[in-house]
C-alpha positions as CSV (number, residue, x, y, z in Angstrom):
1,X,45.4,-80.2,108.6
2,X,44.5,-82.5,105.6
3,X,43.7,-80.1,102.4
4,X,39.9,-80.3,101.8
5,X,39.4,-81.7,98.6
6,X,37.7,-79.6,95.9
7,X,33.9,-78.6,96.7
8,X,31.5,-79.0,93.4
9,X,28.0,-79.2,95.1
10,X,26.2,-78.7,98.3
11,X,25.7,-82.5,98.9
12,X,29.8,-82.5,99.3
13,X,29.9,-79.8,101.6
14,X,27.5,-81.5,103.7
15,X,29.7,-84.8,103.6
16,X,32.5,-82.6,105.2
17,X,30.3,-81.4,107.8
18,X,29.3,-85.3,108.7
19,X,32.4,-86.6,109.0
20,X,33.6,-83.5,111.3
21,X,30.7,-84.1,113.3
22,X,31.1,-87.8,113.3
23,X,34.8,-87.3,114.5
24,X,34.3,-84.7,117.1
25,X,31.6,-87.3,118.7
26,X,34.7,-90.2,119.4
27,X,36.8,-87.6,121.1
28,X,37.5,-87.6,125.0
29,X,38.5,-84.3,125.4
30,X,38.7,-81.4,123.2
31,X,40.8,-78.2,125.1
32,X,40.4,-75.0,123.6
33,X,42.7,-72.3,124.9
34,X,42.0,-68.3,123.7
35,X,44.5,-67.5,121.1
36,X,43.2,-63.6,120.6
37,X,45.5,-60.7,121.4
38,X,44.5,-59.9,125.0
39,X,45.1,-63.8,126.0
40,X,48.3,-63.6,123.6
41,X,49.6,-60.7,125.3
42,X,49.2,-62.8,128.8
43,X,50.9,-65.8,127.7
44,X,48.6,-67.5,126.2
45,X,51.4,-68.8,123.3
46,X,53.7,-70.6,126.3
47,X,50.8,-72.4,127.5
48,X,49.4,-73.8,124.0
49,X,53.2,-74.9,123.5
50,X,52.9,-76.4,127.6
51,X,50.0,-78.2,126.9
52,X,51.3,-79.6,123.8
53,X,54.3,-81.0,125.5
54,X,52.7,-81.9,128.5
55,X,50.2,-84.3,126.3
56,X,52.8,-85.9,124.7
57,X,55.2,-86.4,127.7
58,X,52.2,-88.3,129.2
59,X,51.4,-90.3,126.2
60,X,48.2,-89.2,125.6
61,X,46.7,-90.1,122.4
62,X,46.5,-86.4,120.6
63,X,43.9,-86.2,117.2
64,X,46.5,-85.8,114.3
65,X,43.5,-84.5,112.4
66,X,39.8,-82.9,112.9
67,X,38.1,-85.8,111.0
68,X,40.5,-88.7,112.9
69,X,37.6,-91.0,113.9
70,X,39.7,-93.1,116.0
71,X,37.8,-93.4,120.1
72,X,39.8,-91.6,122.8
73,X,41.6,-89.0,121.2
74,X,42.5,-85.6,122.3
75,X,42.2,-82.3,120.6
76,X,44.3,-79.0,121.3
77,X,43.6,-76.1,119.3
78,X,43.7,-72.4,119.4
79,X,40.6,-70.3,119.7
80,X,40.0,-66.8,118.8
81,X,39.0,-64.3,121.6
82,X,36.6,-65.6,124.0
83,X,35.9,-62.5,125.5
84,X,36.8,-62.6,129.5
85,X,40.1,-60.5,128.5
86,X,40.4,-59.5,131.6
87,X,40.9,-63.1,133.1
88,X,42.8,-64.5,130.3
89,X,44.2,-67.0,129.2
90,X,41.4,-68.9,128.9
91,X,41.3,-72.5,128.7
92,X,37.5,-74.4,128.0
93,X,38.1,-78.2,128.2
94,X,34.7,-80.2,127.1
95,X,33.2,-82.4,128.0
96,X,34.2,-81.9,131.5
97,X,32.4,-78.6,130.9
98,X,34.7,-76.2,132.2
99,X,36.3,-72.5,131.7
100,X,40.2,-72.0,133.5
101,X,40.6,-68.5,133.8
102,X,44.1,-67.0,133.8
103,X,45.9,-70.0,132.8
104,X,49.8,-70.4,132.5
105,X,52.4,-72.5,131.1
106,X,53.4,-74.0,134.5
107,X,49.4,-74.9,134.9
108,X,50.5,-77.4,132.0
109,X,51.1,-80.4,133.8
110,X,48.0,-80.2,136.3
111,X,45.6,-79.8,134.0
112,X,46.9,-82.6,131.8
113,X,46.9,-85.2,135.0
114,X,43.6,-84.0,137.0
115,X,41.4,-82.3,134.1
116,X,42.2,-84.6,131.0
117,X,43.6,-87.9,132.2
118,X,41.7,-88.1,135.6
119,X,38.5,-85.8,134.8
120,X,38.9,-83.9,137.4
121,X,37.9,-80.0,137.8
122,X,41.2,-77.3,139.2
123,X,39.2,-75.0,141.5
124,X,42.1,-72.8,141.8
125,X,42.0,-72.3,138.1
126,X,38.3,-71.5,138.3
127,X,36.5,-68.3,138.1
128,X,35.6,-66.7,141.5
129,X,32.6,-65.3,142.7
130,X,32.6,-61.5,143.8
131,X,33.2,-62.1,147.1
132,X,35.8,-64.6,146.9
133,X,33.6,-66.8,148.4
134,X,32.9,-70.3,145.5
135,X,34.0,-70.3,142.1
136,X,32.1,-70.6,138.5
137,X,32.5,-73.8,136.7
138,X,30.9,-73.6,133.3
139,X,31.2,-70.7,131.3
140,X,27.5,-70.0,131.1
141,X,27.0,-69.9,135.0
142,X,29.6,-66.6,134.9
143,X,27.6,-63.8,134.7
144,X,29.8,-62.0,132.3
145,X,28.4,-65.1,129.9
146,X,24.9,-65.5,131.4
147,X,24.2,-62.2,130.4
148,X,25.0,-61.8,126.6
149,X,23.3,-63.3,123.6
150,X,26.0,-65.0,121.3
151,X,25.4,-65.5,117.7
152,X,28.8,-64.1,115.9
153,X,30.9,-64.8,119.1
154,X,29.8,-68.6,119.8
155,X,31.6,-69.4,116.5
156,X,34.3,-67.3,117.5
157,X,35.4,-68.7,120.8
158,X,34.6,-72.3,120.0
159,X,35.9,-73.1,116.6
160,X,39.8,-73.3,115.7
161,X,40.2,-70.6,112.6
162,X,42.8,-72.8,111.3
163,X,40.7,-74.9,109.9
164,X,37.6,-74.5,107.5
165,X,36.6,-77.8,108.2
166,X,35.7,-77.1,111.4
167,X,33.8,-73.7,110.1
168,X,31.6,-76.2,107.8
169,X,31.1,-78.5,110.6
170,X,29.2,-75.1,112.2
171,X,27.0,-74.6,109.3
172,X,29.6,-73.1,107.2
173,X,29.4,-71.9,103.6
174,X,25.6,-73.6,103.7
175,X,24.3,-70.2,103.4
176,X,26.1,-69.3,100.4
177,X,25.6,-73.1,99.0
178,X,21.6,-72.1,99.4
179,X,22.6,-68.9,97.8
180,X,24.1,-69.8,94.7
181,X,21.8,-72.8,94.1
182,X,18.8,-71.7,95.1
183,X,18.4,-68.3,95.3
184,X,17.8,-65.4,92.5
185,X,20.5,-61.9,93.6
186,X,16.7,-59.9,93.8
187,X,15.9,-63.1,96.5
188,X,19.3,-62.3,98.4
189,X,18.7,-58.4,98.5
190,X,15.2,-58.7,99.6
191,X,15.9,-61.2,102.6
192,X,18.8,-59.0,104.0
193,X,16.5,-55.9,103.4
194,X,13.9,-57.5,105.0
195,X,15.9,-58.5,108.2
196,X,16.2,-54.5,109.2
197,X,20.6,-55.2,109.4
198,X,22.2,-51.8,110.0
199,X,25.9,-51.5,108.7
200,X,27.6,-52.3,112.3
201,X,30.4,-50.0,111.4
202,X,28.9,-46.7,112.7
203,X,26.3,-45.2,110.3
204,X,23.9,-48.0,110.8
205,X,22.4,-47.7,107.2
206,X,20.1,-50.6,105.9
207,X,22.7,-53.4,104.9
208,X,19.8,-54.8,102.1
209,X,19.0,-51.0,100.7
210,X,22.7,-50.8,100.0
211,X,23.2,-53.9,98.1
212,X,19.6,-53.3,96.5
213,X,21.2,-49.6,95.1
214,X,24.1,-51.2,93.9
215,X,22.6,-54.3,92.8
216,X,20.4,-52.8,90.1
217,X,23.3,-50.6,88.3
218,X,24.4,-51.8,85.5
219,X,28.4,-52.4,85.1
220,X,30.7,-54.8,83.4
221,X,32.6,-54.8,86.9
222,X,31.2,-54.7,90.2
223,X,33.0,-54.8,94.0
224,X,32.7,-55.7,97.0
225,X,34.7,-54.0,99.8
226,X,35.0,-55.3,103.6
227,X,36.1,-52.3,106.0
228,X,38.4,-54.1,108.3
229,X,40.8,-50.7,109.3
230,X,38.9,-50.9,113.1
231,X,40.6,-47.4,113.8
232,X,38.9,-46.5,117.6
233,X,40.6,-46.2,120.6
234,X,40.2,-49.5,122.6
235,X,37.7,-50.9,120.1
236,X,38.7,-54.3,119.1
237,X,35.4,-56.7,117.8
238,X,36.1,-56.4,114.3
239,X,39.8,-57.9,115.2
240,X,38.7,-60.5,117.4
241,X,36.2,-62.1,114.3
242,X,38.9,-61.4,112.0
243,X,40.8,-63.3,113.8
244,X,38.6,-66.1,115.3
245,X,36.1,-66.4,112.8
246,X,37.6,-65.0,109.2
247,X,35.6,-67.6,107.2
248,X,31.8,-66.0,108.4
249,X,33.8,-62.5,106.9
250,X,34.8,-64.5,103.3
251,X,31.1,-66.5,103.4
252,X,28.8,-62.9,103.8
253,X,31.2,-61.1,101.2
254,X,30.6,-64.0,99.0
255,X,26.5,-63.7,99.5
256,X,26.9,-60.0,99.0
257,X,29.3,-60.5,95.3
258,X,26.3,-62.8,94.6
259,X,23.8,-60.4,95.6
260,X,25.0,-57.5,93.4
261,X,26.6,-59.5,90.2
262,X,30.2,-58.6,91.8
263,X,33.4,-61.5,90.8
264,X,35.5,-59.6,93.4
265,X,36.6,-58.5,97.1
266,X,38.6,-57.0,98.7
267,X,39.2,-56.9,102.6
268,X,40.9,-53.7,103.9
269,X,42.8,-54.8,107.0
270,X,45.3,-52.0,108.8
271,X,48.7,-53.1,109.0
272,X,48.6,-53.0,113.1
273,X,46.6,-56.0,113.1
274,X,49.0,-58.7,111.9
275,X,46.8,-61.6,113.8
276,X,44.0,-60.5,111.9
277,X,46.1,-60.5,108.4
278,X,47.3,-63.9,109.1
279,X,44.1,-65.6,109.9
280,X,41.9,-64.1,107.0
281,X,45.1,-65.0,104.2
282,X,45.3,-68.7,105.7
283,X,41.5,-68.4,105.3
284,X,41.4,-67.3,101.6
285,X,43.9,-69.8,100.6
286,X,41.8,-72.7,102.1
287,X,38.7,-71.3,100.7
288,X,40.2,-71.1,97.0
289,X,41.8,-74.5,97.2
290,X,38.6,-76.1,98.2
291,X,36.7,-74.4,94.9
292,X,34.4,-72.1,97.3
293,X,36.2,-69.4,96.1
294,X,37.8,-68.7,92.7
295,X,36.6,-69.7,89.4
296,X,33.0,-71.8,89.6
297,X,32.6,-71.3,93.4
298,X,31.4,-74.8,94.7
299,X,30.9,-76.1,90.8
300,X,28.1,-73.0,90.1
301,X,28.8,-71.0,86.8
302,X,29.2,-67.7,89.4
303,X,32.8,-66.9,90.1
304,X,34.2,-64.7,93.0
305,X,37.7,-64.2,94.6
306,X,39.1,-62.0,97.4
307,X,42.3,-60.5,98.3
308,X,43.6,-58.1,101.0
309,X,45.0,-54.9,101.3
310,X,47.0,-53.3,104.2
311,X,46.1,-50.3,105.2
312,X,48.7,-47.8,107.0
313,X,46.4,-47.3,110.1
314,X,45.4,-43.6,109.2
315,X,41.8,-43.2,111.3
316,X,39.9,-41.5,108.2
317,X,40.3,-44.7,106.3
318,X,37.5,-45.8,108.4
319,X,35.7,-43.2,106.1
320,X,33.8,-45.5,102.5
321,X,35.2,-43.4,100.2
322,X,38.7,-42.1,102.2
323,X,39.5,-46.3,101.9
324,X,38.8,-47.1,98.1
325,X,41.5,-43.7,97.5
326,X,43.3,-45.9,99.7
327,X,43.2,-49.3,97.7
328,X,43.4,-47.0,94.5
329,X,47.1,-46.3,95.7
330,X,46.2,-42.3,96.4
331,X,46.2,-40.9,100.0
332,X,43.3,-42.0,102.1
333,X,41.1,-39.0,101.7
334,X,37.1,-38.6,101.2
335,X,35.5,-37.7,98.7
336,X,32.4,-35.8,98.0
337,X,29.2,-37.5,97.6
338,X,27.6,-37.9,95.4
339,X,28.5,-39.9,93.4
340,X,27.8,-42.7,95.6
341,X,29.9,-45.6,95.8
342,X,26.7,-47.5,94.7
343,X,27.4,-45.7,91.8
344,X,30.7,-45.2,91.2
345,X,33.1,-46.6,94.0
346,X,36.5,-48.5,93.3
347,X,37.7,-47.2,90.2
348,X,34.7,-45.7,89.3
349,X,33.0,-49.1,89.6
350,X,29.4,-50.0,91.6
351,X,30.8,-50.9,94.9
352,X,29.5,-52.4,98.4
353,X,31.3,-51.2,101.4
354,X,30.3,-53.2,104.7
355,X,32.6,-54.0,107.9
356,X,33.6,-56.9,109.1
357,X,30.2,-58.0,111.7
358,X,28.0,-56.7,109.1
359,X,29.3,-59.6,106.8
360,X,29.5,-61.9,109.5
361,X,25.9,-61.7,110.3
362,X,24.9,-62.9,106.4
363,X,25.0,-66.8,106.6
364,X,23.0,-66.6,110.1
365,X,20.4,-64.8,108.4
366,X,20.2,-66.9,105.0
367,X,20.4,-69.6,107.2
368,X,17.7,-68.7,109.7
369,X,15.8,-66.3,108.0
370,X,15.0,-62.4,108.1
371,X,12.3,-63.2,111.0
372,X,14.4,-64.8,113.4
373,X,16.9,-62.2,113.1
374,X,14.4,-59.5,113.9
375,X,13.5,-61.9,117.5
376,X,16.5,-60.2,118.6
377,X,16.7,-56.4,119.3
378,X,14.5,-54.1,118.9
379,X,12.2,-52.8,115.6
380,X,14.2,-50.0,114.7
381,X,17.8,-51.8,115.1
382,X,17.1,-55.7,115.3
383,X,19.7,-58.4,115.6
384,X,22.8,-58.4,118.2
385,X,25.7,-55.8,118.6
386,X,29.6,-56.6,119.7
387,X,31.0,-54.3,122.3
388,X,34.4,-53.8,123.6
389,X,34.4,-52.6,127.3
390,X,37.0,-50.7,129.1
391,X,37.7,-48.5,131.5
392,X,36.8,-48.6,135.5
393,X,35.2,-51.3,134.7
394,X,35.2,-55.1,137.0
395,X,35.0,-57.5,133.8
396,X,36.5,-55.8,130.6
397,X,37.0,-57.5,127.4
398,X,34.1,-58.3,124.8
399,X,31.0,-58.7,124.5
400,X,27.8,-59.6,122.3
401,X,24.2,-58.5,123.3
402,X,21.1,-57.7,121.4
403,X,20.5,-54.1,120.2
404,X,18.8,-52.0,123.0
405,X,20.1,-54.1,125.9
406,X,20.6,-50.9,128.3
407,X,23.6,-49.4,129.8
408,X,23.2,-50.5,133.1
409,X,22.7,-54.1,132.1
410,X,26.2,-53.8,130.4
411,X,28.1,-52.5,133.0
412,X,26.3,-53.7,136.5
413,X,25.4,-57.5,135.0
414,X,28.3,-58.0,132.7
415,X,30.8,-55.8,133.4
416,X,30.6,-56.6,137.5
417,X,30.6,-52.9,138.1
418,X,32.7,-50.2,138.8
419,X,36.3,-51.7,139.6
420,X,37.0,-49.0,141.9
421,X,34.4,-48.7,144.2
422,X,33.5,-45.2,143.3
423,X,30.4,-44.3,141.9
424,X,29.6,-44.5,138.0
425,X,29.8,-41.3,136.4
426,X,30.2,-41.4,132.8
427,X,30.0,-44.1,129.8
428,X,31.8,-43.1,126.4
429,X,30.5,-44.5,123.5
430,X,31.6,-44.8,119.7
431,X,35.3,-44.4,120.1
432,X,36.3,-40.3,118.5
433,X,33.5,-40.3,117.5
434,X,30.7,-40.6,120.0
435,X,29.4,-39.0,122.7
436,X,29.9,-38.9,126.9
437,X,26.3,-40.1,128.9
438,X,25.8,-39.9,132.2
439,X,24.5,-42.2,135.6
440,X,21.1,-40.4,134.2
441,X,20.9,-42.7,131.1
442,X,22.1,-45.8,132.3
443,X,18.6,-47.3,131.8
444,X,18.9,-45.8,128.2
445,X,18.9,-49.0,125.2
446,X,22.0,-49.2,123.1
447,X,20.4,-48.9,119.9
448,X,20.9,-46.5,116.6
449,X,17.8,-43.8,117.1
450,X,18.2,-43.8,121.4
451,X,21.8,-43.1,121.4
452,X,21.4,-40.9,118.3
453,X,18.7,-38.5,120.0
454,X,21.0,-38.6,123.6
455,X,23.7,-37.2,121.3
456,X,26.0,-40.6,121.2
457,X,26.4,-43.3,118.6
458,X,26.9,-46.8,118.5
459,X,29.9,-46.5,116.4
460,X,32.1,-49.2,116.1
461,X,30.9,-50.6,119.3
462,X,33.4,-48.9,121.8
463,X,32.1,-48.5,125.7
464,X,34.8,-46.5,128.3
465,X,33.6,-47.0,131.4
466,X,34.4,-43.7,133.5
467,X,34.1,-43.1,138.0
468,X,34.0,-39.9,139.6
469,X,37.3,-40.0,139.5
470,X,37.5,-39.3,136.0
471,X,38.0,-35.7,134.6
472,X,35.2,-35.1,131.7
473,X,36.7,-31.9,130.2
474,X,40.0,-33.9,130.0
475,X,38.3,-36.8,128.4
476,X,36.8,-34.3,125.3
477,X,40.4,-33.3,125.2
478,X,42.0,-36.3,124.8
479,X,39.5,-37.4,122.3
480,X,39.4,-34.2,120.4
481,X,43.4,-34.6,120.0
482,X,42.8,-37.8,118.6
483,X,40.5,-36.9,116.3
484,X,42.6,-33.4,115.2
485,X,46.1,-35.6,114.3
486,X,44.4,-38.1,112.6
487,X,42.1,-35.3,110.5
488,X,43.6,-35.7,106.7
489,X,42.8,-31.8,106.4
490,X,41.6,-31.7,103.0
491,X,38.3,-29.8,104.3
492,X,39.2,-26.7,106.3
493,X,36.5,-26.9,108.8
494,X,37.9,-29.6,110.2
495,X,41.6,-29.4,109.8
496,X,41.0,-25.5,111.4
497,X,38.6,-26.3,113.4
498,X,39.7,-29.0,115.3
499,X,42.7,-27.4,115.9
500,X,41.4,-24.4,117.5
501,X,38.9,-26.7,119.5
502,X,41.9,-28.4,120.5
503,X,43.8,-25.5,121.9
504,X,40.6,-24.0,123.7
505,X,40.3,-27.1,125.6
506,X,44.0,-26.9,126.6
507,X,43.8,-23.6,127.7
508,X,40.9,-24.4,130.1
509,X,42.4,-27.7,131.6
510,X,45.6,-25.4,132.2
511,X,43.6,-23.1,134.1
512,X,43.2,-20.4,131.8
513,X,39.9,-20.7,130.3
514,X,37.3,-18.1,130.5
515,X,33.1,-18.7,130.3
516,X,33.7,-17.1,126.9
517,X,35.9,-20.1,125.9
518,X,32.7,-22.2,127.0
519,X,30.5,-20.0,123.8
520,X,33.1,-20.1,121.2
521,X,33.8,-24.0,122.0
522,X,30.5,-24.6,121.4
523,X,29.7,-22.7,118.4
524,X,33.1,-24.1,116.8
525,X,31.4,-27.8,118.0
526,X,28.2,-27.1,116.0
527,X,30.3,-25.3,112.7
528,X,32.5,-28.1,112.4
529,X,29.7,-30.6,112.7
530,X,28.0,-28.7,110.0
531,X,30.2,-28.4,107.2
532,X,32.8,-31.0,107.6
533,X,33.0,-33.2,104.0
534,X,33.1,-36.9,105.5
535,X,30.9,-38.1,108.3
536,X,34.2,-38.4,110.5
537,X,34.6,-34.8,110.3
538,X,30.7,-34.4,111.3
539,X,31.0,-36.2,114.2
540,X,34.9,-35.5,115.7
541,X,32.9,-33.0,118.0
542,X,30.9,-35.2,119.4
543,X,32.7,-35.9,122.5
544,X,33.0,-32.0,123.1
545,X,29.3,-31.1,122.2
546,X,28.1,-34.1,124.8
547,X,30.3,-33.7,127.6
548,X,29.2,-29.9,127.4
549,X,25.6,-30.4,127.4
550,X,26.0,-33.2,130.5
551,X,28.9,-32.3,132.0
552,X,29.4,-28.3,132.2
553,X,29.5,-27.6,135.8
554,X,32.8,-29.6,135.2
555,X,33.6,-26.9,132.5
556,X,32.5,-24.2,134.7
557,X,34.3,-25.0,137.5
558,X,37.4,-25.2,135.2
559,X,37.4,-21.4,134.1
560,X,35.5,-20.2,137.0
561,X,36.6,-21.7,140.2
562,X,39.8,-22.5,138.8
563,X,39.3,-26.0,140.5
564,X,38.8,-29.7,139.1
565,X,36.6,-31.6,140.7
566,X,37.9,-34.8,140.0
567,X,41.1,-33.9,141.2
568,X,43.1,-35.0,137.7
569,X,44.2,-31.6,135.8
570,X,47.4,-31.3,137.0
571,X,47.4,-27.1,136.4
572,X,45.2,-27.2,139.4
573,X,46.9,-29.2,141.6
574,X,48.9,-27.7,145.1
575,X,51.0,-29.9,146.6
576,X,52.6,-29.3,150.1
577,X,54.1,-30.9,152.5
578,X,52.5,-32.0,156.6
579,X,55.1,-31.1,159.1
580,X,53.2,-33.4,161.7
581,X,54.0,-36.2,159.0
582,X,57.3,-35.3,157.2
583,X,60.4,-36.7,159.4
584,X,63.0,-34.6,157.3
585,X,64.3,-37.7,155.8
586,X,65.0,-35.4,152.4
587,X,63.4,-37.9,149.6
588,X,61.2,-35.6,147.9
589,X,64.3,-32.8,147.7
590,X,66.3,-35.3,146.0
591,X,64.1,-36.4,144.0
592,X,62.6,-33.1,143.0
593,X,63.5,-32.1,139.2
594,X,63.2,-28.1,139.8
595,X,64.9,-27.7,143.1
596,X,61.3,-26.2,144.3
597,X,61.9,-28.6,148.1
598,X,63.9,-27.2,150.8
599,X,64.4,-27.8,154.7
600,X,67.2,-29.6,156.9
601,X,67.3,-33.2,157.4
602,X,65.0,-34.0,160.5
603,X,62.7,-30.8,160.2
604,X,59.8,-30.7,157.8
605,X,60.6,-29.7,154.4
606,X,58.9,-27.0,152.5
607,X,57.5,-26.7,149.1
608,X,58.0,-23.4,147.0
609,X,54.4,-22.7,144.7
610,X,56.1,-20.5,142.7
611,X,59.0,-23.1,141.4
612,X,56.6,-26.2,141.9
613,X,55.7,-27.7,138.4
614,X,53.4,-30.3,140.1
615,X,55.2,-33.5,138.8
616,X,54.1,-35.3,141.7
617,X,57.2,-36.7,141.7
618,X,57.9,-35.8,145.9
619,X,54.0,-37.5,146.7
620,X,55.1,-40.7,144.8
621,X,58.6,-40.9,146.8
622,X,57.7,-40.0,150.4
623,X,57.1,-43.3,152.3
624,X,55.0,-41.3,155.1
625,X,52.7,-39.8,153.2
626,X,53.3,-36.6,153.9
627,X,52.7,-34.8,150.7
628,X,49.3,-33.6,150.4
629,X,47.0,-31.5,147.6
């Protein structure tokens, strides 16, 4: 890209955004491809580098650059995450006003010749109905799409992050240009107050109270954190704006140093998310060279910088005051509180800790005002909420809706339903640190207060999807084992305890729980919950205390019946063999790691219980399917 040349007013940034517009209006076709890590991981890099070639080998004329005016040309540029994971790559071509699903390199050449030299629409490429039966051309007739409200993700999935230009042509940096210029820090504190924004990391604590707190203390140095270090199993929203939108991140940590009389930032990125790294430091560096960051941002007299720091991944980083130890150079470990970072945060100075969509979702409401943000969601949590779905799900990938859209709308109109055809059982919400709901809330709203009193939590924005099929006291164990390696275990109620929830839960999915495992698990649950120091701590039993109070027949039948009913633990499983199916071919012998199958070739084998360790290695080998449970 041409460097932008240095910003010193509104007026100039405005000129950028004229001539972007003005050039995008003369192209003939602009094809964005999804460059985020689920469209990556499917090959998304080989067919960028296809396209490319396939352009050039039939001489179209490619745009050089974003603000080349000249008629007819063609743009290629890389997205961030557009959502549809699950059908990825994806490929939107405009303004034939189309969304390629699953695209690969040797699609190249087709697309090139029917799509972008003879306008012409791929149906194979195409999304297809549920029953197979016509295809979805635009991206908004797909229901996954139809169903969501984009505001953060529009900008995501239709902008190249490469280039700040084409972040100004979307409105960019205008907030913080009507900011500086315009508004007083009290202005800037009352408008975000007034908007009802919840930190979207987890707590959900009034964004505008936080930056009021910290905005009135008086300091020589002030900072401005961004919690980046997205820690929860399968959660991924913060990574995908990160990536496909960093510049929204640098403009709402900008408003908030202005906000609270703060000159510096910092972003706290974990190291596993190299993308994400990449993107925001090629952001920075065109934001300081263009004088919207630095010394004088955009020719005011207020100056503000930002720089990033790699986390090592540990999951109680995710924890305010666990991540300034961190940037301080100690290990990540909380702290008591008070003293509130307000107060005293990064080396002992006032401090604002957000994440990454709660800074995102500044300039739109600067831009739009504290009442139009509130037209979306509901009173208590207004505005709109990422989500990343997983599981049994039809559609997973991720998603944008306002704040008490239900459960049911999620799965049943975006996700497509259950992928497996059994019925819905279970949705886990908030990563670790949620909570299990059943097929009896799926009409509950995904808001702060309603999933707070059903004994979930928004949380970063995690959904699992979970069938009958799925084990529940299994799920609480997996989670709790999550949540016990990754506790720092400076506070012993929940380095101990934990642990020894940890090891009752083992016990009773290898059979040898008792109902009296069922009382002390609980009354561990509640302790740790209790007197754990950091709210991570306070909530790691979460997934035990909800999938007890839902799901307990499950337990029951663990320690009483010795049985699970989904069929998954495998300390309950018997496997044997049919003699009216086995043809004593002698697969499952062979393959058998304990020697526990015996029988001559051509008769039915047997299977010894007492040496069976119920591998399931003989039910995956025998082509007759003779092995039973």
């Amino acid at each position: 890209m041409s460097p932008v040349k240095t910003i010193c007013s509104p007026q100039e940034l405005k000129n950028i955004k004229e001539s972007v517009n003005a050039s995008a209006a003369n192209e003939k076709t602009r094809l964005m491809l999804c460059c985020g890590n689920g469209c990556i991981a499917a090959g998304a890099r080989l067919a960028y580098e296809a396209l490319e070639a396939e352009l050039k080998a039939q001489n179209v004329t490619m745009k050089a650059d974003l603000i080349e005016v000249s008629e007819g040309g063609v743009r290629l540029a890389a997205s961030g995450c557009q959502g549809l994971c699950q059908h990825g790559p994806l490929l939107r071509i405009t303004p034939l006003n189309v969304l390629y699903t699953n695209v690969r390199a040797e699609d190249a050449a087709e697309i090139v010749e029917k799509s972008v030299i003879g306008g012409e629409v791929i149906e194979r490429l195409l999304m297809k109905t549920p029953d197979g039966s016509s295809t979805y051309q635009a991206r908004e007739d797909i229901p996954f799409y139809k169903h969501q409200t984009n505001i953060l993700m529009n900008d995501c999935g239709f902008i190249d992050p490469k280039d700040m230009r084409e972040y100004i042509s979307h409105d960019g940096y205008s907030a913080a240009a009507q900011v500086i210029f315009s508004m007083s820090p009290e202005d800037v504190c009352r408008e975000v107050l007034a908007s009802g924004l919840r930190g979207r990391g987890g707590g959900g604590f009034p964004t505008g109270r936080k930056w009021s707190l910290t905005q009135v203390v008086q300091s020589d140095k002030k900072y401005i954190i961004c919690n980046g270090d997205e820690g929860d199993p399968g959660a991924f929203m913060d990574d995908a704006i990160m990536e496909g939108n960093p510049h929204a991140i640098l403009e709402g940590m900008l408003i908030a140093g202005y906000a609270i009389g703060a000159d510096e930032g910092i972003i706290y990125v974990r190291a596993e998310y190299p993308l994400a790294v990449k993107s925001l430091g090629i952001a920075i560096e065109q934001a300081q060279a263009a004088g919207i960051l630095g010394s004088s941002c955009m020719g005011s007299p207020f100056s503000f910088d930002i720089h990033i720091k790699e986390g090592a991944g540990a999951f109680v980083c995710g924890e305010e005051t666990a991540l300034i130890a961190s940037i301080e150079g100690e290990r990540g470990m909380p702290r008591p509180k008070p003293p509130f970072p307000a107060q005293s945060g990064l080396w002992g100075k006032p401090t604002v800790i957000n994440n990454v969509e709660t800074y995102a979702n500044i300039s739109k409401i600067i831009l739009h005002g504290s009442e139009w943000f509130k037209g979306f969601g509901v009173a208590k949590s207004p505005g709109t909420k990422t989500f990343s779905i997983t599981g049994e799900v039809v559609n997973t990938g991720l998603i944008e809706v306002p704040l008490g859209t239900t459960i049911r709308q999620v799965v049943y109109d975006i996700g497509g339903g259950i992928r497996t055809g059994r019925p819905f059982k279970a949705v886990q919400i908030g990563g670790p640190s949620g909570g299990c709901l059943t097929k009896d809330h799926l009409d509950l709203p995904l808001d702060y207060d309603s999933l707070r009193a059903a004994g979930a939590m928004v949380g970063s924005g995690g959904l699992v999807i979970l069938d009958e099929g799925t084990c529940m006291v299994e799920v609480a164990r997996y989670f709790m084992s999550f949540t016990q390696s990754e506790s720092c275990g400076k506070c012993v109620l929940c380095r101990e305890g934990t642990k020894r929830m940890l090891q009752i839960l083992e016990k009773i999915v290898a059979g040898n729980g008792t109902l009296e495992d069922l009382d002390t698990l609980a009354e561990l649950a509640e302790t740790v919950q209790d007197g754990s120091l950091c709210g991570l701590g306070k909530t790691a039993p979460n997934p035990v205390l909800s999938t007890l109070r839902y799901f307990r027949d499950e337990y029951v039948a663990h320690v009483v019946e010795k049985r699970c009913p989904a069929g998954q633990c495998q300390s309950f499983k018997t496997y044997a063999i049919d003699p009216e199916k086995c043809i004593g071919c002698s697969a499952c012998a062979k393959k058998c790691p304990v020697e526990a199958i015996s029988g001559q070739i051509k008769s039915p084998f047997v299977i010894d219980p007492a040496k069976c360790i119920k591998c399931g290695v003989c039910a995956d080998v025998c082509k007759f399917n003779a092995v039973t449970l």
